[in-house]
C-alpha positions in Angstrom: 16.5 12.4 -2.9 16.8 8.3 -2.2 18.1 6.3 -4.8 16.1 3.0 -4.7 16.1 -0.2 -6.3 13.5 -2.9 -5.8 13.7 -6.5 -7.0 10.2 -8.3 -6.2 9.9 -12.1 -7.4 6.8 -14.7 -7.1 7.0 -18.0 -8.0 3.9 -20.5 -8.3 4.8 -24.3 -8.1 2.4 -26.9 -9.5 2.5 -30.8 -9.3 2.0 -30.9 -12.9 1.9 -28.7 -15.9 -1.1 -26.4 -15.5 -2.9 -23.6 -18.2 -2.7 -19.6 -16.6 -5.4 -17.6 -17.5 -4.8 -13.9 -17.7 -2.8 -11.9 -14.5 -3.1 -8.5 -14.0 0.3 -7.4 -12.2 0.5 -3.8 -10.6 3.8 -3.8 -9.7 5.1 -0.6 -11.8 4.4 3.4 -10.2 4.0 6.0 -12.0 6.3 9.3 -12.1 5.3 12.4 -10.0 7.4 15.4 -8.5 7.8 12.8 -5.3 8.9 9.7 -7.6 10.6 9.1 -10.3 11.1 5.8 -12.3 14.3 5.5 -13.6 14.3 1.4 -15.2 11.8 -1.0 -14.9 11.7 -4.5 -16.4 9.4 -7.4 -15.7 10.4 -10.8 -16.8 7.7 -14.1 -16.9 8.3 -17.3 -17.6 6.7 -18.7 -18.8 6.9 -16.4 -22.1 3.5 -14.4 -22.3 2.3 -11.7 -24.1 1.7 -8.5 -22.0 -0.1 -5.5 -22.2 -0.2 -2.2 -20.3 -3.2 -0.3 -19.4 -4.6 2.7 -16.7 -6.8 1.5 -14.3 -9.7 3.7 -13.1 -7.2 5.3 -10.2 -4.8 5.7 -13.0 -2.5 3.2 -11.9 -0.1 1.1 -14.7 -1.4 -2.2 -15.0 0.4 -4.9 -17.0 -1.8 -8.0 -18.0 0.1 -11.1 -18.8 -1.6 -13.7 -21.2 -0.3 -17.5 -21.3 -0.1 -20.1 -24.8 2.0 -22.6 -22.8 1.6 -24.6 -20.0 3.8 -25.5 -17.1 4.1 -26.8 -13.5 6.2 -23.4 -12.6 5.2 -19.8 -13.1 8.2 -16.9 -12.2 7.0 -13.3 -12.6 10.4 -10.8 -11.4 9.6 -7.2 -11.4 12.7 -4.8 -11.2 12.8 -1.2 -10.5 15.2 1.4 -10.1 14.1 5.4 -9.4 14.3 7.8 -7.5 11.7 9.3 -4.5 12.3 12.7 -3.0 9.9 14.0 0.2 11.1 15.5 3.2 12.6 13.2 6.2 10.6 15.6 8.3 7.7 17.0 6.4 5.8 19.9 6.5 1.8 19.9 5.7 0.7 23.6 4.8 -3.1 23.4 5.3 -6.0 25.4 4.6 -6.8 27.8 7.2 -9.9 26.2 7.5 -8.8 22.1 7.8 -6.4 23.3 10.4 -8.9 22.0 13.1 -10.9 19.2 12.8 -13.9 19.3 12.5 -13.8 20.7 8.9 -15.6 20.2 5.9 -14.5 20.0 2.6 -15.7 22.2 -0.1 -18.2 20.6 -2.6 -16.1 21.0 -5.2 -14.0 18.2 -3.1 -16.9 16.2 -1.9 -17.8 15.9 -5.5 -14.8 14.6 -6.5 -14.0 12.4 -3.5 -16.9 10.8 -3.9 -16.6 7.1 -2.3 -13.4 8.0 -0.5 -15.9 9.6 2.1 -17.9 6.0 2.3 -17.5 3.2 5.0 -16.8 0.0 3.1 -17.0 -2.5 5.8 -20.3 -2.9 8.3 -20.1 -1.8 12.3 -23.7 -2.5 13.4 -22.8 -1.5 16.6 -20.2 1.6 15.7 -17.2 -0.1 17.1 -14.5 1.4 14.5 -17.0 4.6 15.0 -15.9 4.6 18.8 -12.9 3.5 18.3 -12.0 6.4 16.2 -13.9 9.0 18.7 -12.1 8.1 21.4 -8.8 10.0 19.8 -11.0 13.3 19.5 -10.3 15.6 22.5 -12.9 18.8 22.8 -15.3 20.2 20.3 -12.3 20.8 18.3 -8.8 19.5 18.0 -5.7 19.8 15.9 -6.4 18.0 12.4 -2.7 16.9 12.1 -2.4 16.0 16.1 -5.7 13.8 15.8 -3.5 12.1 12.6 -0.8 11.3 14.2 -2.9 10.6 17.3 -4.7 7.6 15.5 -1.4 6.6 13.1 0.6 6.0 16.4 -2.4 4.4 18.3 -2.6 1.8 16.4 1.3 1.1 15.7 1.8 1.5 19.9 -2.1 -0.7 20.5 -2.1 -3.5 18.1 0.6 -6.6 17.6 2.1 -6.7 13.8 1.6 -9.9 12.2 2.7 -10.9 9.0 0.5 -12.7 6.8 0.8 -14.4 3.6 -2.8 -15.4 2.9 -4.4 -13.2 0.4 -7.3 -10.8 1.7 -7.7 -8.6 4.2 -9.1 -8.3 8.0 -12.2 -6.1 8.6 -11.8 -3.5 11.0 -14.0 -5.2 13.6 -11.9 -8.3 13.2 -8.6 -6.4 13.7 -10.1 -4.7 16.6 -11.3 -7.7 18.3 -8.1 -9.8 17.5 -5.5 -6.6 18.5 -3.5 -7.7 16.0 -2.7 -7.4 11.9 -0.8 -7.0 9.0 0.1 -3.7 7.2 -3.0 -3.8 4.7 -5.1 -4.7 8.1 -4.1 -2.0 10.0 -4.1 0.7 6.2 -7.9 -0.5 6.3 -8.7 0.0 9.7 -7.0 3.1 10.0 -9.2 4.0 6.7 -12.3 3.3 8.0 -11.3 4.7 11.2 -11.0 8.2 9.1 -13.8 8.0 6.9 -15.9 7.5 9.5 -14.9 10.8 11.2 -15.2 12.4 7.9 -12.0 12.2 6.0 -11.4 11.3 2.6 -9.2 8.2 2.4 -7.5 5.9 0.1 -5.3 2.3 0.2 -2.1 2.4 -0.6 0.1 -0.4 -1.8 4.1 -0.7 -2.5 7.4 -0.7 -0.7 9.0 0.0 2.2 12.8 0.4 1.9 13.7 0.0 5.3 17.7 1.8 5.7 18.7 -0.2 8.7 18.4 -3.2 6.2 21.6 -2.8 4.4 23.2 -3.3 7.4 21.3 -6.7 7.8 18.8 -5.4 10.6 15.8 -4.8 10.2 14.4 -1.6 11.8 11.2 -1.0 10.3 8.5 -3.5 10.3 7.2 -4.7 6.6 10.4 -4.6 4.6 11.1 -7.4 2.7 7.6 -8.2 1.7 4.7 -5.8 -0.3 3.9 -3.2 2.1 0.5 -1.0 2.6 -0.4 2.4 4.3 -3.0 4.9 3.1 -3.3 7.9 2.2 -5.6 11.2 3.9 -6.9 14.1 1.5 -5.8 17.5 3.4 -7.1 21.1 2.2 -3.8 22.8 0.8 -1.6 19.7 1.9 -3.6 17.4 -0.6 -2.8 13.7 -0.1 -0.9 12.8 2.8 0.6 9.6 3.5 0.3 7.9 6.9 1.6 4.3 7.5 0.3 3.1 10.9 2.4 -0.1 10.7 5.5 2.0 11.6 3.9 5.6 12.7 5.6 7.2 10.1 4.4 10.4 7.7 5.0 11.2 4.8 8.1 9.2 4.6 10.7 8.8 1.8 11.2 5.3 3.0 7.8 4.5 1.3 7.6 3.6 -2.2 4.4 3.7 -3.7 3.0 1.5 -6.7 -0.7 1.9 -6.7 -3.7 4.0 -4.9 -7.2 2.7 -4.9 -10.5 2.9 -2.8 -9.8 -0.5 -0.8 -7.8 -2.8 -0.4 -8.6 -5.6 -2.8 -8.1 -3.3 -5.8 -4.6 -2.8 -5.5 -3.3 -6.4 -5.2 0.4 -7.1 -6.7 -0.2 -9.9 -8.9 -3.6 -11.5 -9.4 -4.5 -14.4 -11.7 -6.0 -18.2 -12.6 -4.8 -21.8 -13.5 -6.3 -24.1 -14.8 -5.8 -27.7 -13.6 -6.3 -30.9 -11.0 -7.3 -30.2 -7.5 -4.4 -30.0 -5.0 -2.0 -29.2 -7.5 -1.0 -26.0 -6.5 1.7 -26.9 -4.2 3.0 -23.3 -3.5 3.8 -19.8 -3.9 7.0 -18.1 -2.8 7.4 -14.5 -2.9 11.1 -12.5 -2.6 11.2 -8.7 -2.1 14.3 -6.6 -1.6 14.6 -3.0 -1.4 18.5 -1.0 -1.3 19.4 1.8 -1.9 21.5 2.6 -4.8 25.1 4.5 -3.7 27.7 5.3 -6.1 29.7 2.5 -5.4 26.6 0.1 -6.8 27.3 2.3 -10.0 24.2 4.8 -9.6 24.8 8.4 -7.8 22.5 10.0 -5.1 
């Protein structure tokens, strides 16, 4: 078990006092048997009155509404819990999902529903190709072809961080060779559904350990991070993050699942006001670990 706290702060700057219209925030997980939230507080200014609901993935959604207006907007998220997985894990699947190809049981197609779908178009089957070329025989080892594609795409594409909202489309990440975390979740997502796996975007954090020390060793700490998740027979949802080849890692803290990418966006909202005074938006994320020095226990 990892002891984590997470501190994530936006800030919006305006020329002149502006109106906010409502913002939906997902920035709060919920508890499972792999995380557990120990303290979470979320503090706006300016004052607004907030309230909580369950999106349709079930995630905690808190949505801010504004009486006063200003030329600065500070939403600060802080979390404290705890997540427990295995540093190395081990995925126990169905007999029958143990080599791909495999189908899933219509009980699970039925409930999978639009997890199966390609979102994005490839007229010419590009991300279809892509994903083929990883496939070695008429059959193959369903975890080996994971990791296969997860680490193909950390080793084959350049990491670029990117502060402009949206997301790449496959094609465009494959034709450019290069992406941010969410562009490389989505293509890996596509890449998947498109051989037949059910698959779903994940956004959080990454607490990268190497970080304490002042050194970065994993790429996407420090900022919102994204990686997906694959639905295995027996295993259930497994997480993959192709930005860093890791699995099922403990170093990845998640906040909310959802079919694609732009449903699961941190902080989302209006303002009403003059063009061009937006002047900018400044965005702070750090991830420690608590130790029992910092006054928490592990």
């Amino acid at each position: 078990m990892k002891r984590l706290s997470v501190r994530h702060r936006t800030v919006y700057s305006y020329a002149a006092p502006v109106a906010f219209g409502d913002h939906r925030m997902t920035l709060r997980p919920r508890d499972s048997h792999d995380l557990r939230l120990v303290d979470a507080t979320l503090a706006i200014s300016p004052s607004a009155e907030i309230r909580w609901v369950h999106d349709v993935f079930g995630n905690s959604i808190a949505i801010a509404r504004f009486a006063a207006t200003a030329n600065e907007l500070t939403i600060e998220s802080r979390l404290e819990l705890e997540r427990y997985a295995l540093d190395r894990p081990v995925f126990d699947l169905d007999p029958g999902a143990a080599r791909y190809p495999f189908i899933y049981s219509p009980e699970e197609r039925a409930d999978l529903g639009r997890l199966l779908e390609l979102h994005h178009p490839d007229p010419k089957g590009r991300v279809t190709e892509w994903a083929k070329a990883f496939v070695h025989g008429e059959t193959t080892d369903t975890l080996a072809l994971l990791s296969d594609i997860n680490l193909g795409i950390k080793r084959s594409f350049r990491y670029e961080a990117r502060d402009a909202e949206g997301t790449q489309t496959p094609l465009e990440t494959i034709e450019r060779g290069a992406g941010s975390c969410r562009d490389f979740a989505l293509l890996m997502i596509e890449a998947l559904r498109s051989l037949g796996f059910a698959a779903r975007f994940v956004s959080g954090y990454l607490y990268d350990p190497a970080s304490d020390a002042r050194a970065g060793g994993l790429t996407g700490g420090g900022a919102t991070h994204a990686w997906l998740d694959v639905y295995l027979p027996g295993a259930g949802w497994v997480e993959y993050d192709p930005t860093n080849g890791l699995v099922g890692s403990a170093n990845l803290i998640r906040i909310a699942v959802a079919r694609d990418a732009s449903q699961a966006v941190p902080i989302a909202g209006s303002f009403t006001g003059r063009p061009g005074e937006m002047l900018g938006m400044r965005v702070e994320v750090e991830v420690r670990e608590v130790r029992t020095s910092d006054g928490g226990g592990t």
